[in-house]
matplotlib code that plots the C-alpha trace (Angstrom):
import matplotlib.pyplot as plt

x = [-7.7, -6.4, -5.5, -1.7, 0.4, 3.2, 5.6, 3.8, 5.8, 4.3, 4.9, 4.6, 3.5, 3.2, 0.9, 1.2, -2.1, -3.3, -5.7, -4.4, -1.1, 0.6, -0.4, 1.1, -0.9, 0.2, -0.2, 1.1, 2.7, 5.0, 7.0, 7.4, 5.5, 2.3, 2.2, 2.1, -0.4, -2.5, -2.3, -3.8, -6.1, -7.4, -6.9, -10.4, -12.7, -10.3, -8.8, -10.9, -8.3, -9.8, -6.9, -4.1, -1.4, 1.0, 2.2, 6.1, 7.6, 11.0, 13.0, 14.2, 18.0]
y = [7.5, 10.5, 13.7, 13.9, 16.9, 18.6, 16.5, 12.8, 10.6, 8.2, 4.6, 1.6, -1.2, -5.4, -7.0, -10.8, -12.5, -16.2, -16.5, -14.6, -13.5, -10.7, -6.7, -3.2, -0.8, 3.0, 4.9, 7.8, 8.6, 10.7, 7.7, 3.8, 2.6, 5.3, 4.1, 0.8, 1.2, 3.3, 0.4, -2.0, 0.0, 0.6, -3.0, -4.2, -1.0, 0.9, -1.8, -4.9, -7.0, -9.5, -12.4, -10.1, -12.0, -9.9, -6.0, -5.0, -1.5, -1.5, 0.5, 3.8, 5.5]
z = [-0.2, 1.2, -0.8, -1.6, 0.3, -0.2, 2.5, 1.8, -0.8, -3.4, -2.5, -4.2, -2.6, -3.5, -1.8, -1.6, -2.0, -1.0, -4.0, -6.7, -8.3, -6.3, -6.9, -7.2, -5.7, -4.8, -1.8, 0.0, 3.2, 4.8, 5.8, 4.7, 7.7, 7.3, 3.8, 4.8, 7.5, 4.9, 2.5, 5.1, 5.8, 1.9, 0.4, 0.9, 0.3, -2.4, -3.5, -3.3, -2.4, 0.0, 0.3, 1.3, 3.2, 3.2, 2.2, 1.5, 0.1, -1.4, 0.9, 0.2, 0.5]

ax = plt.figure().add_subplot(projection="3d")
ax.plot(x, y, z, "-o")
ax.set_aspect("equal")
plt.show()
C-alpha cells in the first residue's frame, strides 16, 4: 500500500464478496475514484480477498 501524503484522504471502502460476508477495508486517495482504483488493485495481494464482486465508498460532501 502506498505511503499516506499530506493531500490523499483516508477512505473506507466495502467490498461485496461472493463467498463470504461483506468487508471494510481502508485505503487512501486523493479522490473517491483513485481510492477505489487502489482498492482493486490491493484486494487480492494486501488484502486476500479473492471473491470480490463488487467495491463501493460512501460518498463524500
Amino acid at each position: 500500500m502506498k505511503a499516506l501524503k499530506s493531500h490523499q484522504l483516508q477512505w473506507s471502502v466495502t467490498v461485496t464478496r461472493k463467498y463470504n460476508p461483506p468487508r471494510q477495508i481502508i485505503v487512501f486517495g486523493r479522490s473517491q475514484v483513485e481510492a477505489l482504483q487502489d482498492a482493486v488493485a490491493s484486494a487480492r495481494e494486501v488484502w486476500g480477498i479473492w471473491d470480490a464482486k463488487s467495491f463501493s465508498t460512501p460518498e463524500r460532501k
